[in-house]
C-alpha positions in Angstrom: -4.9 76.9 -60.5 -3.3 73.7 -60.9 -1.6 73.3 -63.9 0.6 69.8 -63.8 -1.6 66.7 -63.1 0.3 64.5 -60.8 -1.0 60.6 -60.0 0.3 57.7 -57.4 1.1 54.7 -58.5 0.9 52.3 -55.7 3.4 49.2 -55.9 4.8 46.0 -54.5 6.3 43.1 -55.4 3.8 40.5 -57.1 1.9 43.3 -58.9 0.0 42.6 -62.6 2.5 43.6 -64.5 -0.2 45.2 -67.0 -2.1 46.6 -64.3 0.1 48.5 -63.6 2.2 49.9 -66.6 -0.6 50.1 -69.0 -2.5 52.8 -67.0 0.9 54.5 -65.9 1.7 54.6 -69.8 -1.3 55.5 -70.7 -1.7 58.3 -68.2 1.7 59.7 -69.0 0.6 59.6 -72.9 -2.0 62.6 -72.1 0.7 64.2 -70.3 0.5 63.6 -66.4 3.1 63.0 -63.6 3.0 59.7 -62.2 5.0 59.1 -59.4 5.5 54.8 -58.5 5.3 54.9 -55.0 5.8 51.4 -52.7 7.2 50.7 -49.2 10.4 52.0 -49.6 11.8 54.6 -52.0 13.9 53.9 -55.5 13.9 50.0 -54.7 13.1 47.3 -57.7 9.6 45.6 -57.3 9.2 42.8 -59.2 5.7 42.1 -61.2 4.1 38.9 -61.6 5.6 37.7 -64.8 8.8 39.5 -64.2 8.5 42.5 -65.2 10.5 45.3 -62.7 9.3 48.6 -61.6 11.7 51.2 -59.8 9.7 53.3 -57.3 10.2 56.7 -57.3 9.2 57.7 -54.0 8.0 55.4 -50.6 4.7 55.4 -48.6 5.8 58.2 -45.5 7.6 60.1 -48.5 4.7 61.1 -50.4 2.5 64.1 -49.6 -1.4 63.4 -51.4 -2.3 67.0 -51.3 0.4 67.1 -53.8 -1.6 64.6 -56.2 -4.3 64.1 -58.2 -5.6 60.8 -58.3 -4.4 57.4 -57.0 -4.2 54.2 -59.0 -4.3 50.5 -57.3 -2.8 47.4 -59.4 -3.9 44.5 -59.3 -2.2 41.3 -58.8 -1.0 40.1 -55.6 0.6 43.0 -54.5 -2.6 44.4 -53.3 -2.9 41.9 -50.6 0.2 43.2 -49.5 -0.3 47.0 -49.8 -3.6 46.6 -47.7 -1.1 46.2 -45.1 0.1 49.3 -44.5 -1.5 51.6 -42.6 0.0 54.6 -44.9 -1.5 53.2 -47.8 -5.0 53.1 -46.2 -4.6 56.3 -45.1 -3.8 57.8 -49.0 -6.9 55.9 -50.1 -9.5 57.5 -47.7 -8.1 61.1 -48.7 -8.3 60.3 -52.5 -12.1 59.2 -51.5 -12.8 61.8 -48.7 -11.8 64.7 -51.0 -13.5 63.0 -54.3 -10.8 62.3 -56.2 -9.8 59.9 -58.6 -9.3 56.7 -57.0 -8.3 53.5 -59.9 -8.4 50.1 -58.9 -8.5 46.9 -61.0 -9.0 43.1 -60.5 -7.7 42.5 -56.8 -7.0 45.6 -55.9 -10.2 45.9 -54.8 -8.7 44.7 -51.3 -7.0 47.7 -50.6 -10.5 49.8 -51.1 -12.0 47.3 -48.9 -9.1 47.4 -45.9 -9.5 51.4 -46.3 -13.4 50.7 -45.6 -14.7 52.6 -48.6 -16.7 51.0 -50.4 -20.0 51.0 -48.6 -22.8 52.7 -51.9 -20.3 52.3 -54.3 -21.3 50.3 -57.5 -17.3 48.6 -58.6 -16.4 45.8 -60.3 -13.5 43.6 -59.8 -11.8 40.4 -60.5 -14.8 37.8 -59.8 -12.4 36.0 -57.3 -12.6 38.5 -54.9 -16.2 39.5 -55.9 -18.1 38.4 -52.7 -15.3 40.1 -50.6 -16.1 43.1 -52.6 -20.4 42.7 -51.8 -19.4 42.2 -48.4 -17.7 45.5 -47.8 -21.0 47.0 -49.4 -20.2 47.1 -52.7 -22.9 46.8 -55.6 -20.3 44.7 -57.9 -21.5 44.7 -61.1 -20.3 42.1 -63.8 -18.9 44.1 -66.1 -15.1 44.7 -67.8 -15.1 48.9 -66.4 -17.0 51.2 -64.7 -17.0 54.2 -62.7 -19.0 55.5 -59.9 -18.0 59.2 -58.8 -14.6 59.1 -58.5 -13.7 55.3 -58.2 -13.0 54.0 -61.6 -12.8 49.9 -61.4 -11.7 47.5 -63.4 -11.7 43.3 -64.0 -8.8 42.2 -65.7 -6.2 42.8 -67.8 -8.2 42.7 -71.0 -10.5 45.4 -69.9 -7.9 47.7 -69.6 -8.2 49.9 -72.9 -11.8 50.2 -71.2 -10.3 51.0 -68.0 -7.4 53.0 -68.7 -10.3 55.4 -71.2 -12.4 55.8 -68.2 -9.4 56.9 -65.9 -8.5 59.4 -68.4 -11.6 61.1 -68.5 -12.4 60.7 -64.9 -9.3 62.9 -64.0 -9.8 65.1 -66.8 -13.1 66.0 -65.5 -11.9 66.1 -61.9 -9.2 68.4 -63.3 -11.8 70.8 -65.3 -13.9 71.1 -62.0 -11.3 72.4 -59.9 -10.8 75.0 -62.7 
């Protein structure tokens, strides 16, 4: 039995810098291990707005069947994490093995490189909404919801709504595997 809850935080430069650090907060508030992990290892990223975040460990580092749950931020950065092959390749475990997956506003795009999204019912930033339909997405307008194990989000001001639904998404992964 699993006893320490352990989460990736995907990140680049350009992120939402409340995307990011209001669900890493908020996860670490009921007591889980989230590890900032971006292209390379213990390098500054740099939010939208200015705000910095050290990642702990990089892309070919990490080893997912060591984690939890995976959580996307939004911003630009997404456009750049969709990039890397490594990335795609944690976000198709996290959804092959029915885990928690968390993405909000545009990092939708990563979900859509990592060609997941075909049945799911998400929601997103509206900007990116028709590039969210066209990967087979039902996009709903709404501020949060969840559909198995992807837990989406719109913007920043859903994210007491979002960061909730995370929580109790991995708690209920957590007490299955129990």
């Amino acid at each position: 039995m699993k006893n320490i809850v352990k989460i990736i935080a995907l990140v680049s430069d350009d992120f939402e810098d409340l995307e990011l650090w209001y669900p890493v907060y908020r996860l670490r508030e009921e007591g889980f291990i989230v590890d900032l992990v971006g292209e390379k290892a213990n390098h500054e990223y740099i939010g939208k707005y200015g705000v910095p975040a050290k990642s702990d460990l990089s892309f070919e580092q990490v080893d997912v069947e060591n984690y939890d749950a995976i959580l996307v931020p939004g911003g630009w950065a997404p456009d750049k994490l969709r990039r890397y092959e490594k990335v795609l390749e944690m976000i198709r475990y996290f959804n092959e093995h029915k885990m928690v997956i968390g993405q909000i506003c545009h990092a939708g795009w990563v979900l859509i490189s990592a060609d997941i999204l075909r049945g799911k019912t998400t929601t997103s930033t509206p900007g990116i909404k028709h590039d969210m339909i066209n990967a087979g997405s039902n996009w709903i307008d709404v501020g949060a919801c969840v559909d198995g194990h992807i837990v989406s989000g719109q913007r920043p001001v859903n994210l007491p709504e979002y960061g909730k639904y995370l929580v109790e998404a991995i708690n209920k992964q957590i007490n299955r595997q129990k």
